[in-house]
N, C-alpha and C positions, 0 to 999 in steps of 0.2 A: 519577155518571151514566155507565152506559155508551154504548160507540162504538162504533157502527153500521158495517160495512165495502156499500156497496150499488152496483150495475148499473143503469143505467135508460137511456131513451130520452127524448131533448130532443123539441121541436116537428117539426126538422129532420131524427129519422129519425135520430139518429147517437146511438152510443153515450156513457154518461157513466159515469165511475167517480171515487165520490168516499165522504167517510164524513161521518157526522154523530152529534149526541150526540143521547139522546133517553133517554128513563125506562124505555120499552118498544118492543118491535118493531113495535108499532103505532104509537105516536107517530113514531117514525124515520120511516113509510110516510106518514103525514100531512104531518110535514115535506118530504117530500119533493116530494109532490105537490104541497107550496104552492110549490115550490120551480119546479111548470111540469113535472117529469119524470115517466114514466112508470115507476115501478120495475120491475124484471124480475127483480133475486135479491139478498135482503139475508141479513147473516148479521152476531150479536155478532164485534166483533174481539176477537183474542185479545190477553188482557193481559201486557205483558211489564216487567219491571224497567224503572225508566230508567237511559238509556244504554246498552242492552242491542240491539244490531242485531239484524235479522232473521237468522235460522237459515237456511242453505238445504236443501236436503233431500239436495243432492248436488250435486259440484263438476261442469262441462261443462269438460272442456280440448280445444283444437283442437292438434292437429298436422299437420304437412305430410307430403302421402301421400311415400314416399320414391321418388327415380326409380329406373326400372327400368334396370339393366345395361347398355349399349355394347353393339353387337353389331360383333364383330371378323370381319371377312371379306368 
C-alpha cells in the first residue's frame, strides 16, 4: 500500500505534517479528514531502498565572514 506524504490544518488553525498509508489519493484525503484535519497538499512519497537516507539536493556549509584588516595609523 502506498505512503502518502500530506499538509493539513488541525481545528486550532496550525499546521500538521504527517504521512499516512492509504490504497489511493483519495482514501489518504478521507483518512485524513477522519483524522479531524483539513488537508491542504498531499503527494505519493517517494519510495526508496531500506536503509537508504534521504538524498539532499545540495550541501549548505556556513563559514565565518573573515575580519577585515587592522588599520595601522
Amino acid at each position: 500500500m502506498p505512503t502518502y506524504v500530506y499538509r493539513a490544518i488541525d481545528q486550532h488553525g496550525r499546521e500538521v505534517r504527517d504521512r499516512v498509508e492509504a490504497a489511493s489519493d483519495v482514501e489518504a484525503i478521507q483518512e485524513i479528514r477522519r483524522k479531524g484535519y483539513f488537508p491542504t497538499k498531499i503527494h505519493e512519497a517517494l519510495a526508496r531502498p531500506a536503509g537508504q537516507r534521504r538524498a539532499w539536493g545540495r550541501v549548505v556549509q556556513w563559514h565565518r565572514r573573515p575580519r577585515p584588516p587592522e588599520r595601522v595609523g
